[in-house]
C-alpha positions in Angstrom: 0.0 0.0 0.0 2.7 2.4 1.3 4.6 1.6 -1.7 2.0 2.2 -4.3 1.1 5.6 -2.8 4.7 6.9 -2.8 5.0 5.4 -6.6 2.2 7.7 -7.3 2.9 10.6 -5.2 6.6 10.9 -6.9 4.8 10.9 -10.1 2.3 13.5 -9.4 5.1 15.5 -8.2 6.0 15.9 -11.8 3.1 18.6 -12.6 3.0 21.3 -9.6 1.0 23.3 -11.4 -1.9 20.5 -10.8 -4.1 20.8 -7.9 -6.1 17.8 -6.4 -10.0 18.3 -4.6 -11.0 15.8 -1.9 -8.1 13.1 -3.3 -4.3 12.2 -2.5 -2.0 9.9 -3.8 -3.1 7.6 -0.6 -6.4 7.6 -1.7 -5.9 7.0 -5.0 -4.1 3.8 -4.3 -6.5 2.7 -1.7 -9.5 2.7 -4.4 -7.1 1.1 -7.0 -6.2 -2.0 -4.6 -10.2 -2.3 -4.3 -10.9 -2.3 -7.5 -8.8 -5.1 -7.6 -10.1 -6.8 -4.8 -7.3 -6.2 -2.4 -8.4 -6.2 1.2 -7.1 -2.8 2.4 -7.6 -0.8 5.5 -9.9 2.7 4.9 -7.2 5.3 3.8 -7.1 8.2 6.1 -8.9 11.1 3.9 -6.6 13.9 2.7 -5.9 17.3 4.6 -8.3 19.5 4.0 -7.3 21.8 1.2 -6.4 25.8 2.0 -8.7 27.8 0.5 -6.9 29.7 -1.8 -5.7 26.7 -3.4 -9.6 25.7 -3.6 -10.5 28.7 -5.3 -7.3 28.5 -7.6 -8.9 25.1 -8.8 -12.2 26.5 -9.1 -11.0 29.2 -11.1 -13.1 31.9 -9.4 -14.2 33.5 -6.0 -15.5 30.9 -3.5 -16.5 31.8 0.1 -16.5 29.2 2.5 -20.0 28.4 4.1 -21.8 31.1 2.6 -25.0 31.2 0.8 -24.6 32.9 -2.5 -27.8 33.6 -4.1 -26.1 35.7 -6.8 -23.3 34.3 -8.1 -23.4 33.9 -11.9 -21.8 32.4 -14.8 -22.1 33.9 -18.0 -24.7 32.2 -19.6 -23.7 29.8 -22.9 -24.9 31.1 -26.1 -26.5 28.3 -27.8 -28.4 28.9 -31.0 -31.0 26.8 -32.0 -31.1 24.9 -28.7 -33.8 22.4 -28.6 -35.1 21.4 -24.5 -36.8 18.3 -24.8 -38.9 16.8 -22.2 -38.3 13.5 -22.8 -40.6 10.3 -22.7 -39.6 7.2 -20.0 -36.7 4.9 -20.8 -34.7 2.2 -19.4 -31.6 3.4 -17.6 -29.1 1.9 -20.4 -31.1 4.2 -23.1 -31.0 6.9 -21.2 -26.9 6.5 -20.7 -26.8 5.2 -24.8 -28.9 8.1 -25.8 -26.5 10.6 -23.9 -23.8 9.4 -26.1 -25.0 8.8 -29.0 -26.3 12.9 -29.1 -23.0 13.6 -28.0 -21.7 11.5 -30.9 -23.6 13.4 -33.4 -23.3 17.5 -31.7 -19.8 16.4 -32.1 -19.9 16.2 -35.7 -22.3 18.6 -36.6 -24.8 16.7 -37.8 -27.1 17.6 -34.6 -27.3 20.6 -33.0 -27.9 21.7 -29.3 -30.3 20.0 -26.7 -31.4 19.7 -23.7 -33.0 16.4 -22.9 -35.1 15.9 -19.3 -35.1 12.7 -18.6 -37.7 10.5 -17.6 -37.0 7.1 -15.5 -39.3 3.8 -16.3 -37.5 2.3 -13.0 -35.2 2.9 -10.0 -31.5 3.0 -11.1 -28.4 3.3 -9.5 -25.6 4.9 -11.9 -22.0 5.0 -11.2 -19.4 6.8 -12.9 -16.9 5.4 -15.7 -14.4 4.7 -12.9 -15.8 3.5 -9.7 -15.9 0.2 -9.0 -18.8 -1.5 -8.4 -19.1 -4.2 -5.8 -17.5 -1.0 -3.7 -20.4 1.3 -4.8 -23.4 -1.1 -4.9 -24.7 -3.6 -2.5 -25.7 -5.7 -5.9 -28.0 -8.1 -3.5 -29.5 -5.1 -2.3 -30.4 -3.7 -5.3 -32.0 -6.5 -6.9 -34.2 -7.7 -3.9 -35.5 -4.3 -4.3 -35.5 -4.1 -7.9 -33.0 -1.7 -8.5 -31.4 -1.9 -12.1 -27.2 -1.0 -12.0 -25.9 1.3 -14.9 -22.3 2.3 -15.9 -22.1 5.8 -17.4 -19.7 7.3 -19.4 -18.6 10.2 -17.2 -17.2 10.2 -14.3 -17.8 11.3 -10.6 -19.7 8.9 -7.6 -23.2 6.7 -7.8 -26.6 8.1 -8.2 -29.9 6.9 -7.0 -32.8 7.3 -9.0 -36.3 6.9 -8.6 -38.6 8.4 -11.5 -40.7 10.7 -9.3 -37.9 11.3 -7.1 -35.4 12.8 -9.0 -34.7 15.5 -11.7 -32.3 14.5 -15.1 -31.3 16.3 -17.8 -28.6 16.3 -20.5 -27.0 19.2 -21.8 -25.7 18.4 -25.0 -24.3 21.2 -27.0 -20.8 22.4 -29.2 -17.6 22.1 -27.3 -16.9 26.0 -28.0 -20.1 26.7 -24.9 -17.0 25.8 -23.1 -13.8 27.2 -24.2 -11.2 29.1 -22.7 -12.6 28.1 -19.6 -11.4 25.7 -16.6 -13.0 22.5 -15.6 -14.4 24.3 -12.6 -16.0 27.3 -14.4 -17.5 24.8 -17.4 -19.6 23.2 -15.0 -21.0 26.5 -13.9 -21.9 27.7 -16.6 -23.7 24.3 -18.3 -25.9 24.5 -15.1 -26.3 28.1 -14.7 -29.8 28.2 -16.1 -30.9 25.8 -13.5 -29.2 27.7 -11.2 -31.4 30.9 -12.8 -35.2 28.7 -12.4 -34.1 27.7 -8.8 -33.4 30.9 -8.1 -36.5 32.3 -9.3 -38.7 29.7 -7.3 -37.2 31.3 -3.6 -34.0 28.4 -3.4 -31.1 30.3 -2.8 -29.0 27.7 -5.2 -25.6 28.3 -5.9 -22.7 25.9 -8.0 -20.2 24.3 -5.1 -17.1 23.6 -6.8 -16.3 21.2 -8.6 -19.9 19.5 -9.5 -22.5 20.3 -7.4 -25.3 22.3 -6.5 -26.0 23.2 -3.2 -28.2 25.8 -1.2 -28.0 26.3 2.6 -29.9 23.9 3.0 -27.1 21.3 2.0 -26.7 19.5 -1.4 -29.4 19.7 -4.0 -27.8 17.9 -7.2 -24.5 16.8 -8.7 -23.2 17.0 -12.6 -21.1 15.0 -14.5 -19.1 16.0 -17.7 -17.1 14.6 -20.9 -15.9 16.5 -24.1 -16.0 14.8 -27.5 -13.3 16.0 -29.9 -14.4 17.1 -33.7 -15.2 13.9 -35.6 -15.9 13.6 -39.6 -18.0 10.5 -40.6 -17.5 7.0 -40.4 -18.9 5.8 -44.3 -16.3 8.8 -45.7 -12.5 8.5 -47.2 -9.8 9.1 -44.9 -9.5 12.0 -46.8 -12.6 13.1 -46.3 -13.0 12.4 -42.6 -9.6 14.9 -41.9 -11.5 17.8 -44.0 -14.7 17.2 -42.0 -13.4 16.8 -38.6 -11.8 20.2 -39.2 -15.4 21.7 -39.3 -16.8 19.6 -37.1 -17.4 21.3 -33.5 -17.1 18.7 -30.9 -19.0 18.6 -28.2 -19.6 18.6 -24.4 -22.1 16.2 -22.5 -23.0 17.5 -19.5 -25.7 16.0 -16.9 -26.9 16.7 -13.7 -29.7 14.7 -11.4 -31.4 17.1 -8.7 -32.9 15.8 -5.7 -36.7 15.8 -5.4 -38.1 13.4 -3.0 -34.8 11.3 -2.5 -35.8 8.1 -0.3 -32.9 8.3 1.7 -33.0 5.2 4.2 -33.2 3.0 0.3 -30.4 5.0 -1.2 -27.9 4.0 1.7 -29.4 0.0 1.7 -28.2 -0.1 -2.0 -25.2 2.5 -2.0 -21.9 1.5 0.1 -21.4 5.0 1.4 -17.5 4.9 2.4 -16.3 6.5 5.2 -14.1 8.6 3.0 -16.7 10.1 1.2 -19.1 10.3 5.2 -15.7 12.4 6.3 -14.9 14.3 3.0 -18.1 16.1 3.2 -18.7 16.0 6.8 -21.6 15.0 7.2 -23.1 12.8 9.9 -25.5 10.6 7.9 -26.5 10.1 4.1 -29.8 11.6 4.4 -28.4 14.8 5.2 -26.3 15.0 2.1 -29.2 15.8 -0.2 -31.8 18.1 0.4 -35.3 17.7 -1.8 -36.4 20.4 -3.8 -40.0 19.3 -2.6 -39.2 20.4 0.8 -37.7 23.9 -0.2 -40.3 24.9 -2.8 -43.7 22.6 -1.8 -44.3 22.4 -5.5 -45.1 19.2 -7.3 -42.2 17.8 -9.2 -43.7 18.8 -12.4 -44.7 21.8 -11.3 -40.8 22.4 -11.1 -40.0 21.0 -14.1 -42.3 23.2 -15.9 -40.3 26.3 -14.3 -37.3 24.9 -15.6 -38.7 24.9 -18.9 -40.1 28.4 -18.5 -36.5 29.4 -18.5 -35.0 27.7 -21.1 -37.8 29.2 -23.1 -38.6 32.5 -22.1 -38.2 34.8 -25.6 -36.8 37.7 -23.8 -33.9 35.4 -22.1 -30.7 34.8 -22.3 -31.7 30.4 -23.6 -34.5 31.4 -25.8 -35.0 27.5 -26.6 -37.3 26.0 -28.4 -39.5 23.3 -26.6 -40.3 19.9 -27.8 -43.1 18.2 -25.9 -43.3 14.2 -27.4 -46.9 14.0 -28.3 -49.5 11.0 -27.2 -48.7 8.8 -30.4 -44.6 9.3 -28.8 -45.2 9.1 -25.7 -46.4 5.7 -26.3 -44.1 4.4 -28.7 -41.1 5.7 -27.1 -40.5 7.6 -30.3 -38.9 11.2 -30.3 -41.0 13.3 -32.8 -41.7 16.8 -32.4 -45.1 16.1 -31.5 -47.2 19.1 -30.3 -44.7 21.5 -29.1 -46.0 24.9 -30.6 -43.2 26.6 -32.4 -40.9 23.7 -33.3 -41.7 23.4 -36.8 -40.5 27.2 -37.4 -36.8 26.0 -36.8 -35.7 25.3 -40.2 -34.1 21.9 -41.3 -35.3 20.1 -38.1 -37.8 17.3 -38.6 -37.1 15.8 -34.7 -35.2 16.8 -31.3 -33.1 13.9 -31.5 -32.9 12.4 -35.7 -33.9 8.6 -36.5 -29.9 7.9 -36.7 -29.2 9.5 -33.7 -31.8 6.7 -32.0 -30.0 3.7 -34.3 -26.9 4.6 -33.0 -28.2 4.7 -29.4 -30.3 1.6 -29.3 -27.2 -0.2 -30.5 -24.7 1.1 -27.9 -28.1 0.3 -24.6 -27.6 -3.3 -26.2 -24.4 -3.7 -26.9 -22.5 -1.7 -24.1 -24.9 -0.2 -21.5 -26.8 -3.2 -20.7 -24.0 -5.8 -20.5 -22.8 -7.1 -17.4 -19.1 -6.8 -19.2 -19.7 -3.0 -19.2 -21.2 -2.5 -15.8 -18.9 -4.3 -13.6 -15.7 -3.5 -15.7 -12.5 -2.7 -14.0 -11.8 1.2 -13.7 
């Protein structure tokens, strides 16, 4: 243990200019040697880090335990954004469709959305690089029929319930997030919710480096990838090099809020470490979200429809256009533009998310999301 954590402490020591949130090299090689299935002792969690190196990694102003109603992020300028409120899927759609819009933002043949999910069933999903037998009692979760998803991004395990919780994808061209740090990208890809909360009395503000918090404690966490320009696949070589030079990449960013989070199930199916218990110093699970239903007293769609009053307003900063599935969709599962008053006035677009775009993702839920190969792979 001792030897793998000075191996990678003398090798992190290469890049000073690198700073570390909530992780060490001890850490590090303490969740490594699980993931492996090493029987190690809990690492002690690291020091906590000085402030001004917190707001250095942040890349902005942060001030420690106070409530900051108005703290902004410039908000992303994203033409011909699309919010779509989605119909129900299985969790390995929802985690293929993610990447499969990513997929085609990234090469321009899809412009921006923002999807809001809807759950068919309760989900647990981890990020890319946990492992799970140390995230998921796997027993647990099926006696209580819980289905276990591996996502793409990073960052800890999520509980979902579909009238519990609050998902969306943002899904939009990599320059929304350019010149900026890590830090500052996830404030601004959340900054409109950050605006609706706001506007129904929640004093939210972004908590470095993915969540969203009020003084109430933690509302909702975000996750994040970037996609580098890609040409097409059925092109020359030739070809694909002039297109990938046009194409704009993209960034897939998604966040789950906290609506009526059943706490005591959460912590039967999630292994809450004591790292994570001491990190955020916190007593108990339950107190490390806080349900929007208990902050605003509004039904859950009562707050997604403010949401969506945002992202739509004509005299805002979003000015999206909204696409509502209508009742032949909703019960095919289909994503056509449906009834949404207004869609059909944004030229070229015949659905939020095209027929290809679907293909693709149905092919990577089968193929990668809802294997056991790809849910309990090794970080």
């Amino acid at each position: 243990m001792s030897d793998l954590s000075d191996r990678l402490a003398a090798v992190m020591g290469r890049w000073p200019e690198v700073t570390m949130v909530g992780a060490n090299a001890r850490t590090i090689a303490t969740a490594a040697l699980r993931a492996m299935g090493a029987d190690v002792a809990v690492a002690s969690s690291p020091a906590p880090q000085p402030m001004a190196d917190r707001q250095a990694a942040a890349g902005r102003k942060i001030v420690a335990g106070q409530s900051m109603p108005n703290q902004t992020a410039s908000a992303p300028q994203l033409p011909g954004l699309i919010v779509l409120r989605d119909v129900p899927r299985e969790p390995a759609m929802q985690l293929a469709l993610d990447q499969a819009c990513a997929e085609a933002v990234a090469a321009g043949r899809m412009g921006p959305i923002i999807r809001l999910w809807q759950w068919d069933r309760p989900a647990v999903v981890i990020g890319r690089f946990q492992s799970l037998a140390n995230e998921v009692d796997l027993d647990q979760a099926a006696a209580e029929g819980v289905t276990v998803v591996r996502r793409i991004t990073g960052g800890g395990a999520m509980f979902a319930e579909p009238e519990s919780v609050i998902t969306y994808s943002l899904v939009a061209p990599l320059d929304v997030v350019a010149g900026v740090g890590i830090g500052e990208s996830y404030h601004r890809c959340d900054q409109w919710v950050l605006d609706a909360l706001l506007s129904l009395g929640i004093e939210a503000r972004y908590q470095p480096i993915n969540d969203i918090a009020s003084p109430l404690g933690k509302i909702g966490g975000a996750a994040q990838r970037r996609f580098p320009p890609v040409g097409s696949a059925d092109a020359s070589g030739a070809a694909r090099t002039a297109q990938t030079a046009q194409a704009p990449g993209a960034v897939l960013h998604h966040t789950m809020l906290s609506y009526n989070i059943d706490a005591a199930k959460m912590t039967r199916i999630l292994r809450i470490s004591r790292e994570k218990m001491s990190d955020k110093a916190v007593k108990s699970a339950a107190k490390r979200v806080d349900p929007l239903r208990s902050q605003t007293g509004l039904a859950r769609a009562q707050v997604i429809d403010r949401m969506i009053g945002v992202l739509t307003d004509p005299a805002g900063p979003y000015r999206a256009r909204l696409c509502e599935p209508g009742p032949t969709e909703k019960a095919s599962g289909a994503v056509g533009p449906g009834n949404a008053a207004g869609l059909d006035s944004v030229v070229g677009l015949d659905r939020a998310i095209p027929p290809q775009v679907i293909a693709r993702a149905e092919e990577l839920a089968r193929d990668r999301f809802s294997t056991p190969e790809w849910t309990a792979i090794i970080p």
